[in-house]
VODRENSE-61516 format. One line per 10 residues: number of its first residue (from 1); their letters; for each residue x, y, z of N, C-alpha, C, O. Coordinates in steps of 0.001 Angstrom, whole numbers, plus 524288, in hexadecimal, padded with zeros to 5 digits. Layout:
% VODRENSE-61516
NUM	a	X:Y:Z:X:Y:Z:X:Y:Z:X:Y:Z ~ ...
***
This chain:
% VODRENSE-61516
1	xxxxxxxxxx	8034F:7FB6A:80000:80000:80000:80000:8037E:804D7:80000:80600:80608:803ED ~ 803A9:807C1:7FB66:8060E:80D37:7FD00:8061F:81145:80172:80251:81177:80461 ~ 80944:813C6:801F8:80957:81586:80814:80BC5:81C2E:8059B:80ED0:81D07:801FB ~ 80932:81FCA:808FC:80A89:82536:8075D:80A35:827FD:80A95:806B1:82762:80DCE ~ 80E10:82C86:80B0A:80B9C:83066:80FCD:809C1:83344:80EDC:808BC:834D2:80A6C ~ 807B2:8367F:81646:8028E:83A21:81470:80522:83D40:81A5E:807A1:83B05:81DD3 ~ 803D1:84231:81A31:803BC:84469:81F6A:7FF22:843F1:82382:7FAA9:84453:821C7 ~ 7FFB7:84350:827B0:7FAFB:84260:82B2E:7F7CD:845AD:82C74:7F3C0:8453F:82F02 ~ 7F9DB:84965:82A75:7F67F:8500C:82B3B:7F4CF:8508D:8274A:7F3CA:85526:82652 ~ 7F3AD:84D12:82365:7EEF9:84C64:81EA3:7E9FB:8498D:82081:7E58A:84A12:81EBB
11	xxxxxxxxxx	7EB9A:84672:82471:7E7F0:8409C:825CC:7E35E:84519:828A2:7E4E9:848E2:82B2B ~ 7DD7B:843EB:827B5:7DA94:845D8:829C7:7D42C:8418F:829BC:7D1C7:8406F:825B8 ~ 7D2F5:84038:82E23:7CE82:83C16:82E19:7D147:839EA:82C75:7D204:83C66:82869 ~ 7D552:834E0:82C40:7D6D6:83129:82BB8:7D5EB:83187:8232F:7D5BF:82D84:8208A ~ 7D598:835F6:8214B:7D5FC:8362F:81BC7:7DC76:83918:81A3F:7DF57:83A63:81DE0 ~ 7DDC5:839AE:815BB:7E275:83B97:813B6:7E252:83D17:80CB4:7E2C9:839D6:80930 ~ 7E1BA:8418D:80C36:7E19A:8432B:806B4:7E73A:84401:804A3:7E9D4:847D2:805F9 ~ 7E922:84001:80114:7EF85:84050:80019:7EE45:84403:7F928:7EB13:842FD:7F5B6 ~ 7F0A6:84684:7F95C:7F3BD:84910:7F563:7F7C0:849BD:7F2BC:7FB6E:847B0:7F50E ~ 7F929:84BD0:7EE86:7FFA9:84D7C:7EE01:8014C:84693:7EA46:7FE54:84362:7E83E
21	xxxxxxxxxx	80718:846AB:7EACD:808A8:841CB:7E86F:805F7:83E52:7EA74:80351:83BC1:7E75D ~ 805B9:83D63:7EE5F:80418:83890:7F0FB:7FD94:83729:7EE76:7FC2E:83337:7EC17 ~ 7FB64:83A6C:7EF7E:7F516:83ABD:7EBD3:7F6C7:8376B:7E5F7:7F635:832B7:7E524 ~ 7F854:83A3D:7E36B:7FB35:8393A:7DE28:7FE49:8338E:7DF04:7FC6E:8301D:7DC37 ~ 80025:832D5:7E06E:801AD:82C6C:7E284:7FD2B:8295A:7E111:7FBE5:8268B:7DD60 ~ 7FB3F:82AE4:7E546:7F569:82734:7E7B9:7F1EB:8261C:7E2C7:7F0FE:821A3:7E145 ~ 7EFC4:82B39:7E000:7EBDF:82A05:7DD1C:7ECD1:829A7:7D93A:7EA1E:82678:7D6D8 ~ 7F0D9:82C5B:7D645:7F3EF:82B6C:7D057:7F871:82833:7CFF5:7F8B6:826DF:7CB58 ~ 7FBEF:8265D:7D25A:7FEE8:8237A:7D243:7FCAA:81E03:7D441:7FD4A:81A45:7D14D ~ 7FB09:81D81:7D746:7F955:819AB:7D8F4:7F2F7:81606:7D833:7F149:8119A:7D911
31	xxxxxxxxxx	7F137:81AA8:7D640:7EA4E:819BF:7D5AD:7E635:818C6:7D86F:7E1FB:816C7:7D74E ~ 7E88D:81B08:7DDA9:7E372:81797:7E2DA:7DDAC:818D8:7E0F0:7DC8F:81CD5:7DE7D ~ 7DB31:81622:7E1EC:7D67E:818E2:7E26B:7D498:81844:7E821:7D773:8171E:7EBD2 ~ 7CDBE:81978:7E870:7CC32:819B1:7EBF6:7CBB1:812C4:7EF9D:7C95C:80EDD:7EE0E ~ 7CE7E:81365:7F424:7CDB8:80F46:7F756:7D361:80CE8:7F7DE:7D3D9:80918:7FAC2 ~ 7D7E1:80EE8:7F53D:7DC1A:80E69:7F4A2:7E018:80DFC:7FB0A:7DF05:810BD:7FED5 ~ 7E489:80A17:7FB00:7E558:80BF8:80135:7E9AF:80C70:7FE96:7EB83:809FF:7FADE ~ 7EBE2:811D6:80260:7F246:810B6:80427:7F49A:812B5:809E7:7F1EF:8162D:80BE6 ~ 7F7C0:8118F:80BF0:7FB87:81446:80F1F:7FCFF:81928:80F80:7FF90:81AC9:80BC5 ~ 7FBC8:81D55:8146C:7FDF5:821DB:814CD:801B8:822F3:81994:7FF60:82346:81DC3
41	xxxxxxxxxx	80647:8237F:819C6:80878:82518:81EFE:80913:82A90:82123:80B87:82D94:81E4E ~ 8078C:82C23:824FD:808B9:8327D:825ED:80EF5:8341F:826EF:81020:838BA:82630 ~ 8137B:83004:828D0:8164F:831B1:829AB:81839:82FF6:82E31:81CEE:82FA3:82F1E ~ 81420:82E92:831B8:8159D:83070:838D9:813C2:829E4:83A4C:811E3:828C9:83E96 ~ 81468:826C7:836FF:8167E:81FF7:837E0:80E6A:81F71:837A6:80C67:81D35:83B67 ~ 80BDE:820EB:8349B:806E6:81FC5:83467:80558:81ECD:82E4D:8063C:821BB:82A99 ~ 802B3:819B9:82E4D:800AE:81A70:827CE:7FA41:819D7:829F9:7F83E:81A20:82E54 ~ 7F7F4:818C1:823F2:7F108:819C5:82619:7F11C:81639:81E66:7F3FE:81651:81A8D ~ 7EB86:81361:8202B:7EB48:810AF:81A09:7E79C:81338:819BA:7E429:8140A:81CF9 ~ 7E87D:8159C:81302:7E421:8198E:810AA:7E05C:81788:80B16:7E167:81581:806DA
51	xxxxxxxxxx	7DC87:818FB:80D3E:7D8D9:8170C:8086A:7D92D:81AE7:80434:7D96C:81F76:805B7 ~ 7D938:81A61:800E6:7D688:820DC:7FC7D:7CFD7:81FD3:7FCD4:7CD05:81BF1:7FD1A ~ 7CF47:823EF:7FCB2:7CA16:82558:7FCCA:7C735:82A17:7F965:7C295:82B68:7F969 ~ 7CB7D:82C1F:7F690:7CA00:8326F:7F47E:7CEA8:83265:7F081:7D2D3:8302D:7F167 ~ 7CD79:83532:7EBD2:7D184:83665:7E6DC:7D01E:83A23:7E3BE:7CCC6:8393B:7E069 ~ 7D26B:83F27:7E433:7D2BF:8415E:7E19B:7D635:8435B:7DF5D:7D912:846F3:7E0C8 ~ 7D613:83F0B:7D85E:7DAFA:83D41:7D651:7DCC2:84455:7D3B0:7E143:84523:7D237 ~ 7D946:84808:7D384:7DA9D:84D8A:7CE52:7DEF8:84F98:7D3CF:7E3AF:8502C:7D30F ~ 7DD2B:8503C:7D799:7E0EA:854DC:7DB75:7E53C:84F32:7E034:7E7A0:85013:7E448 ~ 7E4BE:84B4F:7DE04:7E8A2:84883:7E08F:7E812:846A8:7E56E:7EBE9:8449A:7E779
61	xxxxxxxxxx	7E378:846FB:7E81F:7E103:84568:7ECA9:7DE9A:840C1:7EE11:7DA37:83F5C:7ECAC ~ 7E2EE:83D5C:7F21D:7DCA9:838CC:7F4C0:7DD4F:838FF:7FA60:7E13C:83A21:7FCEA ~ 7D829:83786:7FC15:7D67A:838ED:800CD:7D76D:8322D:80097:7D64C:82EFD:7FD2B ~ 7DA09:8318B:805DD:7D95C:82AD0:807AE:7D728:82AFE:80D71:7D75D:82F30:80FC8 ~ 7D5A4:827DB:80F2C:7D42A:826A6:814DE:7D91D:82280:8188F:7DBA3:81E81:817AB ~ 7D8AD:82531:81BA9:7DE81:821B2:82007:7DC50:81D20:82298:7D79F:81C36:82323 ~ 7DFEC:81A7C:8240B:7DF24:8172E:8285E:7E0EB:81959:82D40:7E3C0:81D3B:82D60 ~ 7DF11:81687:8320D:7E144:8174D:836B0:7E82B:81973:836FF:7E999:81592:8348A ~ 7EC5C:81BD5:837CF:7F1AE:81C6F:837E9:7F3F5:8157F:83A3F:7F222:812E5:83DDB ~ 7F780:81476:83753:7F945:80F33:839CC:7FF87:80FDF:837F2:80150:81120:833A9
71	xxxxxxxxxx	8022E:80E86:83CEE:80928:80E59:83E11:80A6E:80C45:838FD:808DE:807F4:8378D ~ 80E15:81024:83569:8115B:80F22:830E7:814C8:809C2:833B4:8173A:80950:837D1 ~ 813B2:8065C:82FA1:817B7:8037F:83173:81CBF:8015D:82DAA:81E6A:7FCE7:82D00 ~ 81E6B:80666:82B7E:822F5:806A1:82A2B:8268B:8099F:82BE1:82B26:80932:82A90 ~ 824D0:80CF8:82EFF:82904:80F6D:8312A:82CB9:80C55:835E1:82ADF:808D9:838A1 ~ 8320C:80E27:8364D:83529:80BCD:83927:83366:80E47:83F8C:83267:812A1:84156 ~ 833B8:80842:841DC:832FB:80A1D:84795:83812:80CAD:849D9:8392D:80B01:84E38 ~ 83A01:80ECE:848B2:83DFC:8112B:84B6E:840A9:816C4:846C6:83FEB:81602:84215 ~ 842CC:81A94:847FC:84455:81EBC:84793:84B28:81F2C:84578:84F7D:81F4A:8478D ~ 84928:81F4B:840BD:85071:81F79:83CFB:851F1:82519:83D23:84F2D:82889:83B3A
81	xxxxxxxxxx	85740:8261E:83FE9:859E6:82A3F:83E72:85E7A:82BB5:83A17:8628A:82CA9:83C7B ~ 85EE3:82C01:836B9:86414:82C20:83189:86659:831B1:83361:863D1:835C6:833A4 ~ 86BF3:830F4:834AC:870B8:834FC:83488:873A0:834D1:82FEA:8778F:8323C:82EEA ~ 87120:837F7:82D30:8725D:8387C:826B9:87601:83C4B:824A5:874CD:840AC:82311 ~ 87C40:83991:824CC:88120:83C96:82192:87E40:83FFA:81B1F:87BF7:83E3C:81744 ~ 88002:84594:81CDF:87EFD:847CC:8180A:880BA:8471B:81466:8854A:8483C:81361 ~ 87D49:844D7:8110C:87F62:84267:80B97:88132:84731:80740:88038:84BB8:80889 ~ 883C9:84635:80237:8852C:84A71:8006E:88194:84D0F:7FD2C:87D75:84BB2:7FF3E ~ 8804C:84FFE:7F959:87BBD:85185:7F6A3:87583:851AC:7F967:87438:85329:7FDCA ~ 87228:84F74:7F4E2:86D4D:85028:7F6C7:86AAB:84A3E:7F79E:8667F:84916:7F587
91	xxxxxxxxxx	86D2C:8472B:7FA6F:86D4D:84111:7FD33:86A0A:84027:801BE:868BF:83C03:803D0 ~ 86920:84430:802B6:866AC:843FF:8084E:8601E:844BC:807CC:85D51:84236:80AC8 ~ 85E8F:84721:8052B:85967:8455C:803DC:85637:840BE:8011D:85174:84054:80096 ~ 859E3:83DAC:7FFA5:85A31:837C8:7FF44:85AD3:8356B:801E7:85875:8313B:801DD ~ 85EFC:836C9:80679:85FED:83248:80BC3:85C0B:832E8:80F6F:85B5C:82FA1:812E3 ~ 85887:83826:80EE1:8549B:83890:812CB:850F9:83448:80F9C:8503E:82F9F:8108A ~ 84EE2:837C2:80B51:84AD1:83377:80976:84A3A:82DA0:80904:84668:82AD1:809D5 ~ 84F29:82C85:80776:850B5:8272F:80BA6:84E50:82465:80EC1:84A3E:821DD:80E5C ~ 85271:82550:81369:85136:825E1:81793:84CEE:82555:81B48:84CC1:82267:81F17 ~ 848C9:82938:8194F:843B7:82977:81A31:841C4:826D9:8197C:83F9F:824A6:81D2F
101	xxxxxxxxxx	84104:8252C:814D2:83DFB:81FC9:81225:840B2:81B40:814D5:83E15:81757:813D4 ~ 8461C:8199C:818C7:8453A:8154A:81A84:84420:81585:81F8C:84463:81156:821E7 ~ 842BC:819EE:82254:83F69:81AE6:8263F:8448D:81E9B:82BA3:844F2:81E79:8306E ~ 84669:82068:828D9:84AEB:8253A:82D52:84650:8288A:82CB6:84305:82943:82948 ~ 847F0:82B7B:8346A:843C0:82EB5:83477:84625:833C8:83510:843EC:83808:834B7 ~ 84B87:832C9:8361E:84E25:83806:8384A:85326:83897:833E2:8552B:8343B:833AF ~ 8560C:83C62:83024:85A47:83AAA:82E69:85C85:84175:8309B:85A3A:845AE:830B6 ~ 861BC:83FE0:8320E:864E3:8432C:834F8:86A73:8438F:83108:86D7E:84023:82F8F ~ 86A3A:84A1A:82FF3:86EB8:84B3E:82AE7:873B1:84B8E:82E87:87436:84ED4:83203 ~ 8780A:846F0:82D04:87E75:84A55:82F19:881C2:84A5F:82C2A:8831F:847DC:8284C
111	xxxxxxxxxx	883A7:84F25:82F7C:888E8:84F6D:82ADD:88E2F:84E49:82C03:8916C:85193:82D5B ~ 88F39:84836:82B4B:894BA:847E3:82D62:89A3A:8488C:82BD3:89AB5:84B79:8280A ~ 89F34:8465A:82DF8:8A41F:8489F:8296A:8A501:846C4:82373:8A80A:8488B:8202C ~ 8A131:84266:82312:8A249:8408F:81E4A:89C3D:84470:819D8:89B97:84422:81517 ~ 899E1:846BB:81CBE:89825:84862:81AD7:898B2:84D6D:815CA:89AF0:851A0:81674 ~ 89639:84BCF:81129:89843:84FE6:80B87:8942C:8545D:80CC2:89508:85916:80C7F ~ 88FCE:85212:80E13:88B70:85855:80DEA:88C59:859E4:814CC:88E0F:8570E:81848 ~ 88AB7:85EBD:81501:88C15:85FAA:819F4:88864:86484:81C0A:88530:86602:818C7 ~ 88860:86643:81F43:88320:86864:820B7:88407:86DBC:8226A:8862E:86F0F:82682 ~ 8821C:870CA:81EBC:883BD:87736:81F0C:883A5:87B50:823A9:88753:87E3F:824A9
121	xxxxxxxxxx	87ED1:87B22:8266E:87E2B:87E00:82AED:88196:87B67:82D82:881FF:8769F:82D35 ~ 884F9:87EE6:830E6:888C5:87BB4:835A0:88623:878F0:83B3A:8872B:874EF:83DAE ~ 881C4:87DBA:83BF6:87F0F:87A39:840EA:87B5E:87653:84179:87A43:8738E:8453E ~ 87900:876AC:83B6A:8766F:872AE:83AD0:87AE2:86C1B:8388B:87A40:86786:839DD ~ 87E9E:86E46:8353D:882E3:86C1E:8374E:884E0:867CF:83B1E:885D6:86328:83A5B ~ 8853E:86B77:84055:887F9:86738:844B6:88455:865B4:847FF:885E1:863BB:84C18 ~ 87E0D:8663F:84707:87AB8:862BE:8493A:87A0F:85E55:846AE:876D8:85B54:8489E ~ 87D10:85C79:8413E:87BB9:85804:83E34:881EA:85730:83D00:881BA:8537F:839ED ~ 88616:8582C:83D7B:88A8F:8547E:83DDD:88D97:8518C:84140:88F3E:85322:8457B ~ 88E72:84C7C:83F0B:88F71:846C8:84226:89474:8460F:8402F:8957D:84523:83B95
131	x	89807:84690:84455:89E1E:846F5:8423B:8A0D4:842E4:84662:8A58E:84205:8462A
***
């Protein structure tokens, strides 16, 4: 079952009107129609199984109905920290994205002696070098 996120400050009466790409996913890429389920996670280790119930395919809109919130159970029970040597160029928005996707929740930039990129402000600096 596909699985997508949604912010929880959309969720209202246990309904959720998704828009944007994700809409476009749903109803043109994918073709749900009405009665369709998939997976939504908010983020905060909660998914909810959603029915479609509403399509309005011209402005990109479906209204689905939630289920009760029930414990993601993919997230890792425990809390990854990454102390991440500054890589050289623009590498680091890859090692986050990464990262993320295998479930680090915290990634922490340093800059050590072997380090090529290095970190301009001085005081922000020597709160992040590990020598």
């Amino acid at each position: 079952m596909p699985k997508y996120f949604i912010n929880a400050k959309e969720i209202t009466k246990n309904h959720i009107t998704v828009k944007g790409e994700t809409a476009h996913h749903l109803l043109q890429v994918l073709r749900l129609k009405n009665g369709a389920t998939v997976t939504f996670c908010d983020g905060a280790s909660n998914d909810y199984h959603a029915t479609l119930y509403e399509i309005d395919a011209k402005k990109q809109i479906g209204r689905f109905e939630l289920s009760q919130p029930f414990a993601c159970g993919t997230e890792l029970p425990f809390s990854v920290t990454l102390y991440q040597s500054l890589p050289k160029g623009d590498k680091m928005e890859t090692i986050i994205q990464k990262n993320v996707e295998l479930g680090v929740c915290k990634i922490i930039p340093v800059e050590t002696n072997r380090s090529v990129a290095r970190i301009k402000n001085h005081a922000y600096a020597q709160a992040f070098t590990a020598r």
